[in-house]
N, C-alpha and C positions, 0 to 999 in steps of 0.2 A: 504493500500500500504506500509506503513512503517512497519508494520509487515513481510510483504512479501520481503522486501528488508532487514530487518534484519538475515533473517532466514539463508542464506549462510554464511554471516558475524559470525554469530554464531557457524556455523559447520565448517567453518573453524579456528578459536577459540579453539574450544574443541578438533581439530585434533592435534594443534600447542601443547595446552596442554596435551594432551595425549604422543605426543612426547615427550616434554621437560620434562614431570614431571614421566613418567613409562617406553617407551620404549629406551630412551638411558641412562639414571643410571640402569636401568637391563642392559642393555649389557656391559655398563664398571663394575659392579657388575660380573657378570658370567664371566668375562675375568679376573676378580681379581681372584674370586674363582677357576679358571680352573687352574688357577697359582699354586697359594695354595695348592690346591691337587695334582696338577704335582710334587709342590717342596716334600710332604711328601714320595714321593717314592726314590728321588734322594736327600733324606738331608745323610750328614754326618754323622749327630749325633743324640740321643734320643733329644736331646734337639728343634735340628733345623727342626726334625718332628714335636714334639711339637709346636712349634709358626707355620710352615706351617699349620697343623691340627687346632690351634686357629684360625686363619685368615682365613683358608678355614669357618670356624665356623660364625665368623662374617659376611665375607662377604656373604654368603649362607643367614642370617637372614635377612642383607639387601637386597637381592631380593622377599624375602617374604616380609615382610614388606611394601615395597615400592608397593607393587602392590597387596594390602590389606585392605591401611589405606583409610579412606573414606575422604570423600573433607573437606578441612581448612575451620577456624569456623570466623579464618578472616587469607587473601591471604595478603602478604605482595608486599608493593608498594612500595617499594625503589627498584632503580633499582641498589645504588650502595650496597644495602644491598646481591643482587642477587648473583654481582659479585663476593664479598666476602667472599659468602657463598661456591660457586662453586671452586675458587680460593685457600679458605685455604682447602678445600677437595683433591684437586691435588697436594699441596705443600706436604701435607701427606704422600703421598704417592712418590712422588720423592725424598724422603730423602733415601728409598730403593734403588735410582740408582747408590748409590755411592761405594758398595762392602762391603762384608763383611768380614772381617779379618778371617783365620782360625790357627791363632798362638797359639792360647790359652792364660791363663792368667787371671789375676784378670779382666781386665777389658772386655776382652770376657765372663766371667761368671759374672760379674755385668750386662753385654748386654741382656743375654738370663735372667736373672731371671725378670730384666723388660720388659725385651719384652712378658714376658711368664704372669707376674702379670698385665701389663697393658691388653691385651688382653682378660685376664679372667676378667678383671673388665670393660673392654667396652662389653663384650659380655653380663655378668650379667646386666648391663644397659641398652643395648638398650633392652636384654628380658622383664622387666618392663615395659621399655617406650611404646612396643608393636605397636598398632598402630598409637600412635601418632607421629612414626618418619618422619622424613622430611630431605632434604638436605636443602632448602630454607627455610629463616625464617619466614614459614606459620605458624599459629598456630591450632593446631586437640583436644588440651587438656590440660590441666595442672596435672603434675603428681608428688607427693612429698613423694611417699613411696620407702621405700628401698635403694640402695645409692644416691636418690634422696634427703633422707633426712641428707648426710652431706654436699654435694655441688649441684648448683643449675644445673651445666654441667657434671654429671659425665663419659657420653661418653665421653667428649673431652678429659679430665680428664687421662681414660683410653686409649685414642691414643695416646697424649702425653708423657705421661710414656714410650709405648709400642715405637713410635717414636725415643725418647731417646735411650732405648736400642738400637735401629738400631745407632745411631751417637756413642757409644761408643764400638761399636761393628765393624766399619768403618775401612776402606781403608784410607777415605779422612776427618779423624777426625772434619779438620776446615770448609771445606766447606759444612758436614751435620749438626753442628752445626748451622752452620749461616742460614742452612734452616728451623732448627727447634727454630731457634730465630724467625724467618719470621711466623714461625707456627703459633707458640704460639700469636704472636703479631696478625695476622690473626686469630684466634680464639674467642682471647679477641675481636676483633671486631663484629664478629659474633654473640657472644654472646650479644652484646649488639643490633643490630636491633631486636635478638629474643625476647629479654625479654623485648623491646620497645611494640611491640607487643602483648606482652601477658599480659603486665601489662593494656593495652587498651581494651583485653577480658576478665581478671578475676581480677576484684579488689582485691581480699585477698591474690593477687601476693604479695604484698609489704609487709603484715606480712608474707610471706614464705622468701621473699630475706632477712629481716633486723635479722632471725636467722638462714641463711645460708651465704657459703660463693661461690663466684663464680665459683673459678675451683679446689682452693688447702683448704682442712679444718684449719677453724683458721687461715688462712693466706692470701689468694686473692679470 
């Protein structure tokens, strides 16, 4: 009988997770990208196609990705780890809502050369990390080749960067910055349920973190 009273409890489980884990980050996924590729017909500039084109790029891998990678080798059970996972992914992406300057200038072209280098370096990253990416800090694998091996986050790494340029490329200089203070501070948290985590599945975690660094080389 307890088998038999489990067995809904169970399918409906695996629906919840189906949801929450592949059919609604594809669809905020392909609403990224449909952006993405809308903005490269209507950019201004060779430039502002190019980051369109890089974004369309990333965002495109995370729907593969995401709905490729095989089940976590251990499911993370913090729920405020969840949050924060979810949370600093949305901050990301609202630092875009604040405008983008088209005056020109030094610090429009300091925007796009980060927007344009961060972008090529979260793409090059998560292509390595493959299928072990995740939004939540599940763990699918341990991976320490390629810019894996100068920081232990090198996707954040590369939003961040790519982030930045959007705030100094801004309309509303102070208030994208203060969001991309909230980022970064919401990353750094992130990062630490994940690597809780995964120090709990792969013990020779701790000789990879004590000769990397967490987001910046040589520095944090």
């Amino acid at each position: 009988m307890s088998e038999l009273a489990a067995t809904p409890i169970t399918r409906v489980s695996d629906l919840f997770t189906l949801v929450g884990s592949r059919m609604i980050p594809t669809l905020l996924f392909t609403t990224m990208a449909t952006v993405s590729v809308l903005g490269v017909g209507a950019a201004p500039s060779v430039s502002a196609a190019a980051f369109h084109a890089l974004s369309a790029t990333l965002w495109g891998l995370f729907i593969v990705l995401i709905n490729i990678r095989p089940a976590p080798l251990r499911r993370n059970r913090s729920a405020v780890g969840v949050v924060v996972a979810l949370v600093s992914q949305l901050a990301v992406i609202a630092v875009g809502l604040f405008g983008a300057r088209t005056d020109g200038g030094v610090a429009v072209l300091a925007s796009d050369v980060l927007l344009i280098a961060g972008l090529a370096f979260a793409i090059c990253s998560v292509a390595v990390l493959g299928r072990c990416f995740g939004i939540l800090p599940d763990v699918r694998g341990l991976v320490t080749r390629g810019p894996y091996r100068l920081v232990r986050h090198p996707l954040y790494l590369g939003e961040l960067t790519a982030v930045l340029g959007i705030v100094l490329g801004s309309r509303r200089p102070l208030l994208a910055g203060g969001t991309w203070l909230v980022c970064v501070g919401l990353q750094l948290a992130r990062t630490s349920y994940e690597e809780r985590n995964i120090r709990a599945e792969f013990p020779q975690y701790d000789e990879y973190a004590a000769r990397t660094k967490r987001l910046i080389p040589g520095v944090l």
